[in-house]
KOLLOGU-274446 format. One record per residue (C-alpha): residue number from 1; residue in three letters; chain; y, z, x. Coordinates in Angstrom, 1 decimal, m for minus. Each point is the difference from the previous one (the first is absolute). Last residue first. Layout:
<sero roke="NUM" selo="ala" lomar="A" c2="Y" c3="Z" c1="X"/>
...
This chain:
<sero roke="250" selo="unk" lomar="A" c2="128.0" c3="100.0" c1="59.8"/>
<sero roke="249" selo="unk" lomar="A" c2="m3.6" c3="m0.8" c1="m0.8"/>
<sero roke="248" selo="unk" lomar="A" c2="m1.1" c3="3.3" c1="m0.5"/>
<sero roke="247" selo="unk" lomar="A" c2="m2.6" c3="0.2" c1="2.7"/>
<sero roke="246" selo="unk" lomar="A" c2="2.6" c3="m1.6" c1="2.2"/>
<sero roke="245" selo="unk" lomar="A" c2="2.1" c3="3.5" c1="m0.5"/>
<sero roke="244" selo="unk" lomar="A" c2="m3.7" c3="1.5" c1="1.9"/>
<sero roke="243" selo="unk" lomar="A" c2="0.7" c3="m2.0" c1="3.2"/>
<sero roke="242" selo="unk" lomar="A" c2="3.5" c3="1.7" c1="m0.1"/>
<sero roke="241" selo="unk" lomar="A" c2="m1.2" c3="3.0" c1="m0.5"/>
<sero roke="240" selo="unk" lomar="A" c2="m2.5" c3="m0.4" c1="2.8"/>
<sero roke="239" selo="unk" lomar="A" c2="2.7" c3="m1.1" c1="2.4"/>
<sero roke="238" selo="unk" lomar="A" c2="2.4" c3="2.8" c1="m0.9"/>
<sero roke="237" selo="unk" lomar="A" c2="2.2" c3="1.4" c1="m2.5"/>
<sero roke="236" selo="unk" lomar="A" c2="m2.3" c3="3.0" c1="m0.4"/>
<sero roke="235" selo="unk" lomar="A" c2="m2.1" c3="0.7" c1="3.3"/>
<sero roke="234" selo="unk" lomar="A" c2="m3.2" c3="m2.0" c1="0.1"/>
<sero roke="233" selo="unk" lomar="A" c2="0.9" c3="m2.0" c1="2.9"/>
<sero roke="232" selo="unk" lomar="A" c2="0.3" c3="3.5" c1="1.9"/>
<sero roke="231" selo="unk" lomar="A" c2="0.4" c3="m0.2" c1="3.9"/>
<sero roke="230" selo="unk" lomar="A" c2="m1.8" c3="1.3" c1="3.1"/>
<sero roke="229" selo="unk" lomar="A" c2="m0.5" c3="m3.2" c1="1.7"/>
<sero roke="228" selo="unk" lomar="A" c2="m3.3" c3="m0.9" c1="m0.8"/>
<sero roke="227" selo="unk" lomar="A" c2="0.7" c3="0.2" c1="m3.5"/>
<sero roke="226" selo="unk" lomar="A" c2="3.7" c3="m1.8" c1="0.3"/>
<sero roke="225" selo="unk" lomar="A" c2="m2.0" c3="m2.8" c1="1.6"/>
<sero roke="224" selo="unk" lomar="A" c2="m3.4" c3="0.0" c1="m2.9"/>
<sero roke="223" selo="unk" lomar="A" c2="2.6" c3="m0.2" c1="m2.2"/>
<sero roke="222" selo="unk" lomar="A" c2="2.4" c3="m3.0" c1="1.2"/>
<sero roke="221" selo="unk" lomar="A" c2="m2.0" c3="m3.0" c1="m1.0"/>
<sero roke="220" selo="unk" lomar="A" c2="m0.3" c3="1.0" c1="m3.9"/>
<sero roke="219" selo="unk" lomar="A" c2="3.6" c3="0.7" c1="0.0"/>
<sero roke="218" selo="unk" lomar="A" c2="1.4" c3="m2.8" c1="1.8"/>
<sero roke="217" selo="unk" lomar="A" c2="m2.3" c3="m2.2" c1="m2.5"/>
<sero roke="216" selo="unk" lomar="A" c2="0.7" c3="1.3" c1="m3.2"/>
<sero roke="215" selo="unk" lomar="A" c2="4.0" c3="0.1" c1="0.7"/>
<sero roke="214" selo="unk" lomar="A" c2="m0.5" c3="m3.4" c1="1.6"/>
<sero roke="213" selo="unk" lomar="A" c2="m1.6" c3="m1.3" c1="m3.4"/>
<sero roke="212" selo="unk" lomar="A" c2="3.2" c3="1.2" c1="m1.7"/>
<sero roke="211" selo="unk" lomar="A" c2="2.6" c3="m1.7" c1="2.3"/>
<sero roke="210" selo="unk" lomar="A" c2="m2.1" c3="m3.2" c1="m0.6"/>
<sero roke="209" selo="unk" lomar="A" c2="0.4" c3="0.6" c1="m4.3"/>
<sero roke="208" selo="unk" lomar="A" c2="3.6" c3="0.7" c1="0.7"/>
<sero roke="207" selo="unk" lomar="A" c2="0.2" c3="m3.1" c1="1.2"/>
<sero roke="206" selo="unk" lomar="A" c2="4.0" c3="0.6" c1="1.8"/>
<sero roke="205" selo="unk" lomar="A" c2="1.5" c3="m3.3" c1="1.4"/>
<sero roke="204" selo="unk" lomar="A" c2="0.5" c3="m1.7" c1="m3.3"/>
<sero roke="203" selo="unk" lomar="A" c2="1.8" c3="3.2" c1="m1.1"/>
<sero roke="202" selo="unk" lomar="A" c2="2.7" c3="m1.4" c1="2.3"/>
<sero roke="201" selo="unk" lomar="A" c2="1.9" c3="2.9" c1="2.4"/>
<sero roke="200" selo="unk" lomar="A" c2="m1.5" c3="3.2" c1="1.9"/>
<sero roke="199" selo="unk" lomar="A" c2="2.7" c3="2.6" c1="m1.6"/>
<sero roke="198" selo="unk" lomar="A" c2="m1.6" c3="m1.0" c1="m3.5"/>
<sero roke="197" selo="unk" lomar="A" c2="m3.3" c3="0.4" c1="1.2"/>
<sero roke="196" selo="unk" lomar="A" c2="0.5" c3="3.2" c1="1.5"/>
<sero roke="195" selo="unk" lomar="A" c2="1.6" c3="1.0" c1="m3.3"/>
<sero roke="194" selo="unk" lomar="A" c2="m3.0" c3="m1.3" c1="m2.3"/>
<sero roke="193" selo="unk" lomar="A" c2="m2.5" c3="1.5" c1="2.5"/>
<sero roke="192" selo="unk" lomar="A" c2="1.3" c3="3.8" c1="0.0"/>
<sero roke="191" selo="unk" lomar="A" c2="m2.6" c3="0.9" c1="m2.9"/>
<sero roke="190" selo="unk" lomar="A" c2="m2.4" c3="m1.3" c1="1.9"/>
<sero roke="189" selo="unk" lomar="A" c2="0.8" c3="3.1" c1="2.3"/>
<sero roke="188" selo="unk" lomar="A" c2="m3.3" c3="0.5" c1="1.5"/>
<sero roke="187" selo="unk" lomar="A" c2="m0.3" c3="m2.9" c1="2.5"/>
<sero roke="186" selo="unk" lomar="A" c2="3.4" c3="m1.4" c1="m1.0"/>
<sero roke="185" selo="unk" lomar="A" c2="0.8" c3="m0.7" c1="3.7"/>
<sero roke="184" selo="unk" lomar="A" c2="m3.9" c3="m0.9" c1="0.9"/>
<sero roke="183" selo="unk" lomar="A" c2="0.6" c3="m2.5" c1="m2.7"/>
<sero roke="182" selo="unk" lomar="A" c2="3.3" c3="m1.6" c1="1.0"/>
<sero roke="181" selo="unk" lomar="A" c2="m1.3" c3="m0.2" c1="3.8"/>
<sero roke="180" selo="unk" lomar="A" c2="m3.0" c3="m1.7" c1="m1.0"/>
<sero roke="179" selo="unk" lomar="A" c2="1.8" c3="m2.5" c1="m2.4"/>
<sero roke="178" selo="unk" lomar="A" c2="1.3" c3="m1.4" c1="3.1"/>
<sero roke="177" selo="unk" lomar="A" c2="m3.4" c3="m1.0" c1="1.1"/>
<sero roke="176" selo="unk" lomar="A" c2="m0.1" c3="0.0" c1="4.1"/>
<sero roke="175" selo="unk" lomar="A" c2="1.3" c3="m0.8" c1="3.3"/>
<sero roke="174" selo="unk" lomar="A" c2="0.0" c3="3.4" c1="2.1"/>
<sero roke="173" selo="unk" lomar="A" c2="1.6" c3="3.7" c1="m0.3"/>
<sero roke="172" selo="unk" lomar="A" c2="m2.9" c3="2.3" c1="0.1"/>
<sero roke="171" selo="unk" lomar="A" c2="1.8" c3="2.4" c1="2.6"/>
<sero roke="170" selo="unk" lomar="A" c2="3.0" c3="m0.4" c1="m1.7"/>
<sero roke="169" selo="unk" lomar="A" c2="0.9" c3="3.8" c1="m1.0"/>
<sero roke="168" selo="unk" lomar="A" c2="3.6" c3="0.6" c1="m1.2"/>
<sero roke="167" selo="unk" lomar="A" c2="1.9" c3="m1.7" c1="m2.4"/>
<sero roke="166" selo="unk" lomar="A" c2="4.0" c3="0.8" c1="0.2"/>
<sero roke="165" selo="unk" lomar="A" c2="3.1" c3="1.3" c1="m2.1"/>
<sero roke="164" selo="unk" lomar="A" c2="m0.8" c3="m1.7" c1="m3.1"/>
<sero roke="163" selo="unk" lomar="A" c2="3.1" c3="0.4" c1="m1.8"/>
<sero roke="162" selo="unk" lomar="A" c2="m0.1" c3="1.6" c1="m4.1"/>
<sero roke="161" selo="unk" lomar="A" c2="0.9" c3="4.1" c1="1.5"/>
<sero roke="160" selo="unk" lomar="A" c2="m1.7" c3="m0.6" c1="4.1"/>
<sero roke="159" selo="unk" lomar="A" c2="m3.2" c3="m1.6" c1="m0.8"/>
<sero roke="158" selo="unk" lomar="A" c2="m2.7" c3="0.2" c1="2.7"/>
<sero roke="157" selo="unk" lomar="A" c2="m2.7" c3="m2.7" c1="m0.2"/>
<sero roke="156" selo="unk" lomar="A" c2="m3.7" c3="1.5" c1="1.6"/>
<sero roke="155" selo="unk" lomar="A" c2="m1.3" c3="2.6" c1="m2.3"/>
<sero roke="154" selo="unk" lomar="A" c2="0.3" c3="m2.6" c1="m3.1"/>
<sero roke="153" selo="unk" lomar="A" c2="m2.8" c3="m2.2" c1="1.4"/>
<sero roke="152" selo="unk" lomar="A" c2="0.8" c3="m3.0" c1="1.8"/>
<sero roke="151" selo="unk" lomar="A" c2="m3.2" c3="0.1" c1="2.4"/>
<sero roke="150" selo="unk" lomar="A" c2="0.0" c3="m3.9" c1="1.1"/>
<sero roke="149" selo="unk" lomar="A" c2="3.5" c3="m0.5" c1="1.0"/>
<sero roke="148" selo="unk" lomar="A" c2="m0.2" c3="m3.6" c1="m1.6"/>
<sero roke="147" selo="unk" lomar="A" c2="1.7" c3="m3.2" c1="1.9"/>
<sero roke="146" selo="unk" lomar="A" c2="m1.5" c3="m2.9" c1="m2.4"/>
<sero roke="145" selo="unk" lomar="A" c2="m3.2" c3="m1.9" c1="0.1"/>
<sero roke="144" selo="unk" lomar="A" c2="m0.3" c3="m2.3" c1="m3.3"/>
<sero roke="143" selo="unk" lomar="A" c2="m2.9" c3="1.3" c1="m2.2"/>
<sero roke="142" selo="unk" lomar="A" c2="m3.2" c3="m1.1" c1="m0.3"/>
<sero roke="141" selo="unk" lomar="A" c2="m2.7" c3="2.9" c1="m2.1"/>
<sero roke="140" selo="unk" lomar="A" c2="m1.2" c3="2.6" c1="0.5"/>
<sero roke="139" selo="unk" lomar="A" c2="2.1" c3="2.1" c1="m2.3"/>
<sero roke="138" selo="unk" lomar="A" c2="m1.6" c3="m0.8" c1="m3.2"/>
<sero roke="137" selo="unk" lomar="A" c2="m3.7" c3="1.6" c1="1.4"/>
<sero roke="136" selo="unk" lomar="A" c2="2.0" c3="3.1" c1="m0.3"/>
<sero roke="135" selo="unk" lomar="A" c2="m0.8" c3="0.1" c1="m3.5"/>
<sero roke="134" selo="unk" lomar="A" c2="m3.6" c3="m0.2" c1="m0.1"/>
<sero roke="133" selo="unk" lomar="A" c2="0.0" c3="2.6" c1="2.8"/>
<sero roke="132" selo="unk" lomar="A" c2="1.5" c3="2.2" c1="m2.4"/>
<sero roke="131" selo="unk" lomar="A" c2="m1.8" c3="m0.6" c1="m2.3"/>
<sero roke="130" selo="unk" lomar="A" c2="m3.6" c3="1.2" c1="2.0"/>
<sero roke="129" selo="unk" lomar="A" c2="1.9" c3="2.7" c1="1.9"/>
<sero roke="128" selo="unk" lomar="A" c2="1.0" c3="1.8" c1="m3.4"/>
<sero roke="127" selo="unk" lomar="A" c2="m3.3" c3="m1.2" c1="m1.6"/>
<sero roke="126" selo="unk" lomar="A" c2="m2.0" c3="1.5" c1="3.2"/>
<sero roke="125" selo="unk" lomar="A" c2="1.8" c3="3.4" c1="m0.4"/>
<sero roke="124" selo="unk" lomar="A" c2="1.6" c3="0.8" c1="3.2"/>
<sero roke="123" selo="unk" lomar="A" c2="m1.4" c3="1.5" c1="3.6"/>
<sero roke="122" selo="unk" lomar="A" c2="m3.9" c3="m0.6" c1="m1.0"/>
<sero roke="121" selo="unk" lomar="A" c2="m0.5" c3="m0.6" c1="3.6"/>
<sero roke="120" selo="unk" lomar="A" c2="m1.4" c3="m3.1" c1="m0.5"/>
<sero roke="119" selo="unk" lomar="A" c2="2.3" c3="m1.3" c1="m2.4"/>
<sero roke="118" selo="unk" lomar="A" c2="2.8" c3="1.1" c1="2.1"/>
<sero roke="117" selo="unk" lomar="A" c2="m1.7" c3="m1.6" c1="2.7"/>
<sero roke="116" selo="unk" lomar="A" c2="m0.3" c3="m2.9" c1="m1.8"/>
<sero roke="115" selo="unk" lomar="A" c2="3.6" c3="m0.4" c1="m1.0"/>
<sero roke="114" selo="unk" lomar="A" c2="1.4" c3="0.6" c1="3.4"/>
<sero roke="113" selo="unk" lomar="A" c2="m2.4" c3="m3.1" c1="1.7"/>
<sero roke="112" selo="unk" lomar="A" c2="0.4" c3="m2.7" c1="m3.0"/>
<sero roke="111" selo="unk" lomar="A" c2="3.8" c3="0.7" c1="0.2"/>
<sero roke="110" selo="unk" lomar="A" c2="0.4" c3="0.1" c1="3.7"/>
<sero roke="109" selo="unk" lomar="A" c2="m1.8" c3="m3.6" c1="0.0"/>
<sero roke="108" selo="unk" lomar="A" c2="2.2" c3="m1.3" c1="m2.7"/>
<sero roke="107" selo="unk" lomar="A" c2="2.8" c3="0.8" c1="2.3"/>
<sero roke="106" selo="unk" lomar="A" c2="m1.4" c3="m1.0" c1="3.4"/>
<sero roke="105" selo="unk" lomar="A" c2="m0.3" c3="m3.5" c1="m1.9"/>
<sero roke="104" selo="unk" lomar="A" c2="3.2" c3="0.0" c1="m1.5"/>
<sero roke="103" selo="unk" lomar="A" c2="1.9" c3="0.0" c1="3.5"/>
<sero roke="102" selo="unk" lomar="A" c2="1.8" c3="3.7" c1="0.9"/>
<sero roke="101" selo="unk" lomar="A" c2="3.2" c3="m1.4" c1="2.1"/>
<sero roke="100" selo="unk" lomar="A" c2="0.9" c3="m2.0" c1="2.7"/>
<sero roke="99" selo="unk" lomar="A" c2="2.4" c3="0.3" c1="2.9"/>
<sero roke="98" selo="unk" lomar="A" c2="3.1" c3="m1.6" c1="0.2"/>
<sero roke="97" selo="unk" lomar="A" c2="1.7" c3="1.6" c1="m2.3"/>
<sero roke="96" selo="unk" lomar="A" c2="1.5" c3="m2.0" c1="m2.8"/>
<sero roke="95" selo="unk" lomar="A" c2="3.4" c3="m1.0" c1="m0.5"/>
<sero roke="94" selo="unk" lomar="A" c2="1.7" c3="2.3" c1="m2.8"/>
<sero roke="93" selo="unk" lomar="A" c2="m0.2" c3="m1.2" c1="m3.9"/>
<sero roke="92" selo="unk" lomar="A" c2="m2.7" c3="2.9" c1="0.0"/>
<sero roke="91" selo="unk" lomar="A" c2="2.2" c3="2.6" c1="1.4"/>
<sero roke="90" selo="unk" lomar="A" c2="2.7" c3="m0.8" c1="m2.2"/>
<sero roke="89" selo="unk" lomar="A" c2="m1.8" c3="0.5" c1="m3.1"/>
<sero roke="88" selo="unk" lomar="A" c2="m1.8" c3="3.0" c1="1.0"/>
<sero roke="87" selo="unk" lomar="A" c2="3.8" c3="1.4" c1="0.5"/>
<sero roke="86" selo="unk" lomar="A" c2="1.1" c3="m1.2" c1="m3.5"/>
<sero roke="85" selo="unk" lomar="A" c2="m3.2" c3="1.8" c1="m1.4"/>
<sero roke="84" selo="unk" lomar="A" c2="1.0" c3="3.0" c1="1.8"/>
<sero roke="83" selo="unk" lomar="A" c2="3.5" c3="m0.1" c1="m1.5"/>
<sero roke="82" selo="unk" lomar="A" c2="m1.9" c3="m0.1" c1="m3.5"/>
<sero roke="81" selo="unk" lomar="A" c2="m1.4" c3="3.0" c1="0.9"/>
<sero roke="80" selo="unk" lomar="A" c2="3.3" c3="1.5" c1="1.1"/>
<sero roke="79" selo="unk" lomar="A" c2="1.7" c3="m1.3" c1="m3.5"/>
<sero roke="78" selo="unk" lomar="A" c2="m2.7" c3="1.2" c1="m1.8"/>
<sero roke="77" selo="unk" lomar="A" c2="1.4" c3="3.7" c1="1.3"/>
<sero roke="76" selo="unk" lomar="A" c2="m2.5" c3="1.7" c1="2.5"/>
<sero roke="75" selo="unk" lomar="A" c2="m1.4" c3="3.3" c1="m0.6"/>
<sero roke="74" selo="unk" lomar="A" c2="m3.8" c3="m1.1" c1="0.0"/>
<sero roke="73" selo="unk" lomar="A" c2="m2.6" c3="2.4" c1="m1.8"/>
<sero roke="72" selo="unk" lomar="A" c2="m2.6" c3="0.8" c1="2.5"/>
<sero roke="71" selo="unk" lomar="A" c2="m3.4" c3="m1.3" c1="0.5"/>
<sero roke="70" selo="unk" lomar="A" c2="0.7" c3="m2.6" c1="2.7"/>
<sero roke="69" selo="unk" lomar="A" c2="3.4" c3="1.7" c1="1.2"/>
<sero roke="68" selo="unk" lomar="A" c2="3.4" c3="m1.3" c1="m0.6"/>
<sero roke="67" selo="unk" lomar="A" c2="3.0" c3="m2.9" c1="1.4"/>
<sero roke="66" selo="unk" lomar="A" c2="m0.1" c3="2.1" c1="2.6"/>
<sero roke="65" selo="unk" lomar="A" c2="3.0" c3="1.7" c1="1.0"/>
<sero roke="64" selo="unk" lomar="A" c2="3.8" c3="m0.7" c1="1.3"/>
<sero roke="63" selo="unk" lomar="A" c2="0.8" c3="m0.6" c1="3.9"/>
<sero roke="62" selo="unk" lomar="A" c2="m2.7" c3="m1.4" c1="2.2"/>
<sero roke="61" selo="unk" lomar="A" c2="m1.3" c3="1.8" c1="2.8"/>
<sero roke="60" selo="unk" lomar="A" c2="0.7" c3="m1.6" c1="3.3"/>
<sero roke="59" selo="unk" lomar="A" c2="m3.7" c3="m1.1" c1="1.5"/>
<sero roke="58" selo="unk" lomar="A" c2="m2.2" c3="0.9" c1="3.0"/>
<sero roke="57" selo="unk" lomar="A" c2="m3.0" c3="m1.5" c1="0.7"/>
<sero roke="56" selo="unk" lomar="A" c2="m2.8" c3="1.7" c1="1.9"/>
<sero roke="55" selo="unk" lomar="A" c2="m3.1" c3="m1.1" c1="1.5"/>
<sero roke="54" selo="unk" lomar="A" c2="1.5" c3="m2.0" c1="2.3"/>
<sero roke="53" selo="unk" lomar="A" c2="3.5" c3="0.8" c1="1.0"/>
<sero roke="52" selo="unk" lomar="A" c2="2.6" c3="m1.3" c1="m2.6"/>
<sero roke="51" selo="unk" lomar="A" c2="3.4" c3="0.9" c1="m0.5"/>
<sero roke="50" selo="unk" lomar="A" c2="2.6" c3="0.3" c1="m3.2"/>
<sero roke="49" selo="unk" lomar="A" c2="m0.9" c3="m2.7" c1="m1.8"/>
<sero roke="48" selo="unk" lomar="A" c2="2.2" c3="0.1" c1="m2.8"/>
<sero roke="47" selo="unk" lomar="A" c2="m1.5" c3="0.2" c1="m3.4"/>
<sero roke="46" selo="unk" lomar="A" c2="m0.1" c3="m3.0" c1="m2.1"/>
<sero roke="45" selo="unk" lomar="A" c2="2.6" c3="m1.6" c1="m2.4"/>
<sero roke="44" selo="unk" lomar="A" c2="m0.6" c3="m2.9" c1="m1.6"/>
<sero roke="43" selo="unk" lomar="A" c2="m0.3" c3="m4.4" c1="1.7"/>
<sero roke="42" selo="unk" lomar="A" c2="m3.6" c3="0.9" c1="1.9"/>
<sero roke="41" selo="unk" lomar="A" c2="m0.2" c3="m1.3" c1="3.3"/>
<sero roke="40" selo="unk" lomar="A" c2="0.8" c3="2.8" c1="2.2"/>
<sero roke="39" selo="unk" lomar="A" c2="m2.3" c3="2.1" c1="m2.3"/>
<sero roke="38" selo="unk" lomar="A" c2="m2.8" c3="m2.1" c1="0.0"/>
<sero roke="37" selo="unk" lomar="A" c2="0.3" c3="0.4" c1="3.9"/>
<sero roke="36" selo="unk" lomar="A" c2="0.0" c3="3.4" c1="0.3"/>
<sero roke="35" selo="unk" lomar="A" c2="m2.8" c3="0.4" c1="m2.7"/>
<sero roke="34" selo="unk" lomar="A" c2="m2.2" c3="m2.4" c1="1.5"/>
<sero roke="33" selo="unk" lomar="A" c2="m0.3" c3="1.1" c1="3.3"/>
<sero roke="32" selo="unk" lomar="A" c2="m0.4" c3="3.9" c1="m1.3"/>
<sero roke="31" selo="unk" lomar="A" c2="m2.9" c3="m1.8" c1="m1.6"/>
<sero roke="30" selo="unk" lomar="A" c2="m1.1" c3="m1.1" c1="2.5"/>
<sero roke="29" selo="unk" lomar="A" c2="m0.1" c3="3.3" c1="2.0"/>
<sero roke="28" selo="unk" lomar="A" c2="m2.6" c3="1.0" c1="m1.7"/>
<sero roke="27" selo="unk" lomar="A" c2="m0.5" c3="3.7" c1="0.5"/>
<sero roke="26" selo="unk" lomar="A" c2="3.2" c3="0.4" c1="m1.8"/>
<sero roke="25" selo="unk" lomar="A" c2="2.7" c3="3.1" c1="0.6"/>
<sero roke="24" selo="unk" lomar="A" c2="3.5" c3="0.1" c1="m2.0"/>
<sero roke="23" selo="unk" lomar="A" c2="2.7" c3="1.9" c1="0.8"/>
<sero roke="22" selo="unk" lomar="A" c2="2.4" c3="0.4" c1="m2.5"/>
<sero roke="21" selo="unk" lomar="A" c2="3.6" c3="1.0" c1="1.2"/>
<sero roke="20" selo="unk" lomar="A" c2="3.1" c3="1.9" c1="m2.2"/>
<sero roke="19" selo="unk" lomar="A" c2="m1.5" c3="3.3" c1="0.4"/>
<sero roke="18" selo="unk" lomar="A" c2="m3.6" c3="m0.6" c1="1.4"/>
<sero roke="17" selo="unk" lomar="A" c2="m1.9" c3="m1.6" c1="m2.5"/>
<sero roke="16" selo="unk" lomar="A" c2="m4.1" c3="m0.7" c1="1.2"/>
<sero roke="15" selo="unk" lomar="A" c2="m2.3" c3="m2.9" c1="m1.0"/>
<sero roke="14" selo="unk" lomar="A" c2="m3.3" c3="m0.5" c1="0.9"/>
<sero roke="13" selo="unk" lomar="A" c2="m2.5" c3="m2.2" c1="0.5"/>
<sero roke="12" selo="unk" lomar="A" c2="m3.7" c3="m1.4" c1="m0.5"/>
<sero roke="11" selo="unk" lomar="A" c2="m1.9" c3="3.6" c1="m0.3"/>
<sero roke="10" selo="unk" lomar="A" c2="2.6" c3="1.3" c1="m2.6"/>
<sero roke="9" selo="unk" lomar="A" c2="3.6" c3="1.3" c1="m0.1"/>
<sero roke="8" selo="unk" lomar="A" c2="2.7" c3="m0.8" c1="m2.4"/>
<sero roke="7" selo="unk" lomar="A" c2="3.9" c3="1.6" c1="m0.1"/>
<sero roke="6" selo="unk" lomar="A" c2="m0.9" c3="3.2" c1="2.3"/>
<sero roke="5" selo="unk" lomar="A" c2="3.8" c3="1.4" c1="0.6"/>
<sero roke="4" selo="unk" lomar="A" c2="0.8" c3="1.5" c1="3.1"/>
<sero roke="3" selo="unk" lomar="A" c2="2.9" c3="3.0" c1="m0.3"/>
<sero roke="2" selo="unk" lomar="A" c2="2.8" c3="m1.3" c1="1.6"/>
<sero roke="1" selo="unk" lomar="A" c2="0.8" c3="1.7" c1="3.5"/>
């Protein structure tokens, strides 16, 4: 018998490696919905579904490792990031899903709510949260709907040497801003945004400025979560460092 691995575990799921199988357990069985179908649909490599019995999906493990670790140095080549950007690429030109994804409004909203209760709660410095917000306020804005993953953060595309060997993870998969997926991908490794952009195709597709503003803004809206749920934000390398980088102006 395998020895059972604890990958994450909090109040909303959790997910467990058993040998060559992860078993993943949701409360919300919608979004289990949504990542089964998002990953029929999407045009890179995804886990195979092994079986599903309600609350508990299991999935082949993917060969090769994370691409890295918010926090952590990554290991991967520029030519692996840049093959990350390739696969962004092709998941955007795909058909969209035919659900719907986050709309500005809900957005904006989630913004005004996270940053006052970090104000109020005296979580962050009020000039970090106050230009911060300012530049977040750049990613509200119209974009054309294309077929994101939603949660593209480094922990979730498997590189196997320079290939990407799969993308794990779709529960947030939905119509939304492509520049969404390239910033939660580089959340942390801006230094990785030049080769993810090269991989993803024409610089005319990549505002760097947009990508920025959703650095500010995932971070500001994810604290108060990764609080509640037994995570540090304020660990180095992570969401509050990289809300601080924007004191800089880099």
């Amino acid at each position: 018998m395998d020895e059972i691995e604890i990958v994450v575990a909090h109040q909303e799921r959790a997910t467990l490696r058993v040998g060559d199988v992860f078993l993943k357990v949701d409360t919300d069985q919608t979004r289990t919905d949504v990542e089964v179908a998002a990953m029929a649909l999407a045009p890179v490599p995804t886990p195979e579904v092994l079986w599903r019995k309600p609350p508990v999906l299991a999935l082949a493990a993917l060969p090769g490792t994370a691409l890295g670790r918010l926090g952590e140095p990554s290991a991967a080549s520029p030519a692996a990031w840049a093959a990350a950007g390739a696969a962004a690429r092709a998941l955007h030109d795909a058909p969209l899903p035919p659900w719907p994804g986050p709309c500005l409004d809900d957005l904006a909203s989630a913004l005004d709510a996270e940053c006052s209760w970090l104000l109020t709660h005296e979580v962050l410095p009020r000039d970090l949260i106050t230009r911060n917000r300012r530049i977040a306020e750049d990613a509200l804005r119209p974009w054309t709907p294309v077929f994101t993953h939603g949660d593209l953060q480094v922990a979730h595309v498997f590189v196997d040497g320079d290939e990407i060997s799969g993308v794990i993870d779709w529960s947030e998969a939905g119509r939304g801003d492509a520049l969404f997926d390239l910033a939660v991908l580089t959340l942390g490794y801006e230094e990785r945004l030049a080769d993810v952009a090269a991989g993803y195709g024409s610089d005319a597709d990549v505002d760097m400025d947009v990508i920025r503003a959703w650095w500010s803004l995932r971070s500001l809206t994810a604290v108060r979560w990764l609080v509640e749920h037994g995570f540090d934000p304020s660990a180095p390398g992570c969401e509050v460092d990289v809300l601080r980088a924007r004191m800089r102006g880099t």
